[in-house]
C-alpha positions as CSV (number, residue, x, y, z in Angstrom):
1,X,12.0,-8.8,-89.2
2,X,10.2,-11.7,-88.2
3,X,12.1,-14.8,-86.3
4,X,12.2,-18.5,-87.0
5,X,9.7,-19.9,-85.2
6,X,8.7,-18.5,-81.9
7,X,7.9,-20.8,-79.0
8,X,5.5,-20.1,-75.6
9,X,4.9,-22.1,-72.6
10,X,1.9,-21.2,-70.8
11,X,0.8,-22.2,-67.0
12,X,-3.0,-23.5,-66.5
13,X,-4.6,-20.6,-65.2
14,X,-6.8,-18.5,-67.9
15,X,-5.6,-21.1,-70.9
16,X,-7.5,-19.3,-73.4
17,X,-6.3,-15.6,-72.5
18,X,-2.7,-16.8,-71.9
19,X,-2.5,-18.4,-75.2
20,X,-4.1,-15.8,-77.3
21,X,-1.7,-12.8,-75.6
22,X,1.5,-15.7,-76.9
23,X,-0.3,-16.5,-80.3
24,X,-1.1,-12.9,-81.4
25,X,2.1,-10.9,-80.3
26,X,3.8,-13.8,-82.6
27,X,1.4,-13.9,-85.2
28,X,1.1,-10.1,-85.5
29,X,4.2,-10.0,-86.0
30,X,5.1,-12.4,-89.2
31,X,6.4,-15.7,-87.1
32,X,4.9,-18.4,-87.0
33,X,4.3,-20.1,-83.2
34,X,5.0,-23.3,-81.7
35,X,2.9,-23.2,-78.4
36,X,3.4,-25.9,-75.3
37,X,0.4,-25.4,-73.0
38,X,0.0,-26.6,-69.2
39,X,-0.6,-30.9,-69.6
40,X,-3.8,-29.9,-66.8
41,X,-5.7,-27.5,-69.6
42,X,-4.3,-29.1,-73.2
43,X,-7.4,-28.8,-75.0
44,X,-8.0,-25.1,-74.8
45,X,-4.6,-24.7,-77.2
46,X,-5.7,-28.0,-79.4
47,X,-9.3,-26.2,-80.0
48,X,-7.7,-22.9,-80.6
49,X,-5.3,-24.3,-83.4
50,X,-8.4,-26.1,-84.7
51,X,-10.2,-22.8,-85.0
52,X,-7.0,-20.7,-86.6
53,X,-7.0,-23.7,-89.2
54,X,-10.9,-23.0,-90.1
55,X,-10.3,-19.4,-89.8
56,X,-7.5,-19.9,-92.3
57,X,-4.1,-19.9,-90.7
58,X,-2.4,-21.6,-93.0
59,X,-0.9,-24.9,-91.6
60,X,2.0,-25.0,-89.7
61,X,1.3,-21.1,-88.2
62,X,0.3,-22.5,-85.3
63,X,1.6,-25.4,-84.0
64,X,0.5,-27.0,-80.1
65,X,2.7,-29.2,-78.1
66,X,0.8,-30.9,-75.3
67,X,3.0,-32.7,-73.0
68,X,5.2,-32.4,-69.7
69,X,7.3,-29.3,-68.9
70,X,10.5,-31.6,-68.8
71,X,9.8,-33.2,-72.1
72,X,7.3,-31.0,-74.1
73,X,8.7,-27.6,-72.7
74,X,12.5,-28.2,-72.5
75,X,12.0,-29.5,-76.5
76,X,11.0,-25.6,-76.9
77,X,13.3,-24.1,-74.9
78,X,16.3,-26.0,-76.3
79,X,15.1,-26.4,-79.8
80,X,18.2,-24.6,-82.2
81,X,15.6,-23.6,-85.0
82,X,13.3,-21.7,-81.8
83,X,14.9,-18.1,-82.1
84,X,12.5,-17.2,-78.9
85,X,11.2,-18.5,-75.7
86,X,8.0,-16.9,-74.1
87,X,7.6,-18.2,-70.1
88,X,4.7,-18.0,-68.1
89,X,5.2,-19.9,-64.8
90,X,6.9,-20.5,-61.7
91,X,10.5,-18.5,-60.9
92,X,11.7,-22.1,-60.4
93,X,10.7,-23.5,-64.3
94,X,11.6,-20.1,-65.0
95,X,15.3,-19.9,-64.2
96,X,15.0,-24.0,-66.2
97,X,14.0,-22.3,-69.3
98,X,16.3,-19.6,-69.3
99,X,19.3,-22.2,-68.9
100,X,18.1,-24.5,-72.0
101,X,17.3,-21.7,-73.8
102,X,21.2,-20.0,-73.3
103,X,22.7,-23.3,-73.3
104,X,21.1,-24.1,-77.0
105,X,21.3,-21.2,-79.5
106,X,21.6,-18.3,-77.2
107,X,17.6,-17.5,-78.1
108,X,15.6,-14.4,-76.9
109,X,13.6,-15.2,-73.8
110,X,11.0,-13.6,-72.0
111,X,9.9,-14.5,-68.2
112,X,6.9,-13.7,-66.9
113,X,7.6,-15.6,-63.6
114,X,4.8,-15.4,-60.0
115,X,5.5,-12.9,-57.3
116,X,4.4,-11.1,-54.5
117,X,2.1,-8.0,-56.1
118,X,1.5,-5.7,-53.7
119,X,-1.0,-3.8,-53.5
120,X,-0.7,0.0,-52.3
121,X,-2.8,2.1,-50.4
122,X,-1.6,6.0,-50.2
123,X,-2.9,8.1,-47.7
124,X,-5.5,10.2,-49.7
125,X,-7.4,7.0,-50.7
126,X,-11.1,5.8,-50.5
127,X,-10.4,3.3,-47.9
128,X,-13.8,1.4,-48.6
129,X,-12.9,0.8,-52.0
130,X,-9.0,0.5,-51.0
131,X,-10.3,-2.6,-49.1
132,X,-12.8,-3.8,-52.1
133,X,-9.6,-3.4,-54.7
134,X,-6.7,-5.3,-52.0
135,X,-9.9,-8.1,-51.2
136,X,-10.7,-8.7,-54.9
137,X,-6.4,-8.4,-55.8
138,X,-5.8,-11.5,-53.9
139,X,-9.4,-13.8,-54.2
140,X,-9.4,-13.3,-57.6
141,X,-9.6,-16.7,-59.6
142,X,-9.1,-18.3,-56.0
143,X,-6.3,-15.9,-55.7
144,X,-4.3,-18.2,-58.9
145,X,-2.7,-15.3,-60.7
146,X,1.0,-14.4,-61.0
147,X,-0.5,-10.9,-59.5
148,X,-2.1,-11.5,-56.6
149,X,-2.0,-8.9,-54.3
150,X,-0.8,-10.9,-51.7
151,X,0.8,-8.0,-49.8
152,X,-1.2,-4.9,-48.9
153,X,1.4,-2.0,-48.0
154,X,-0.9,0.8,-45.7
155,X,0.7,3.9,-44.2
156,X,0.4,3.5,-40.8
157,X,-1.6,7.0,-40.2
158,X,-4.0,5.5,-41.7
């Protein structure tokens, strides 16, 4: 059964991607969505909402918060009438989120928090692409994603 409304907090790095995997797993699903995204890349979210309306999401589906994570984003997270919490960000706003989020109605929450990815390279591998896969892991989009594969774990026979 769909929840009251479901509310997501996403970080700046690939706005548009980040806000359509939060808009459509909550959409697809019957609730409607009230999305905070990062105050550097607001006006990906705003034209997205503008596009749902036009499209014909009825008002109110979709609903963007621009603002600051300790005003904007702790409104979600300790809203009562938010039934869930979805967090993409740092372990430190993470573990933030999860306390206003208990402390308020006790609401689902899901963390998607940065890390150390690593990457793996087994013994039987194409070590020319091993190095292409581990190079492009961690460069990627200035090496800016929560997977990053900043570590690179090699068996040492090799």
């Amino acid at each position: 059964r769909p929840l009251r409304p479901g509310g997501a907090i996403i970080p700046w790095n690939f706005p548009l991607l980040m806000a359509a995997w939060k808009i459509a797993s909550a959409i697809s699903m019957g609730c409607t969505m009230v999305l905070k995204p990062a105050e550097q890349t607001p006006l990906t979210a705003l034209r997205l909402a503008e596009l749902a309306l036009e499209a014909g999401f009825p008002p109110g589906v979709l609903n963007v918060v621009p603002g600051y994570g300790p005003t904007a984003g702790a409104a979600i997270a300790k809203h009562p009438k938010i039934d869930k919490v979805a967090f993409t960000g740092s372990v430190e706003v993470g573990r933030i989120v999860q306390e206003l989020a208990t402390k308020s109605n006790l609401k689902r929450v899901s963390l998607e928090l940065g890390g150390k990815s690593p990457c793996i390279v087994c013994n039987d591998a194409d070590l020319d692409r091993a190095v292409e896969i581990a190079t492009d892991g961690l460069f990627f989009n200035c090496g800016q994603t929560c997977c990053a594969s900043s570590r690179v774990y090699v068996p040492s026979g090799i």
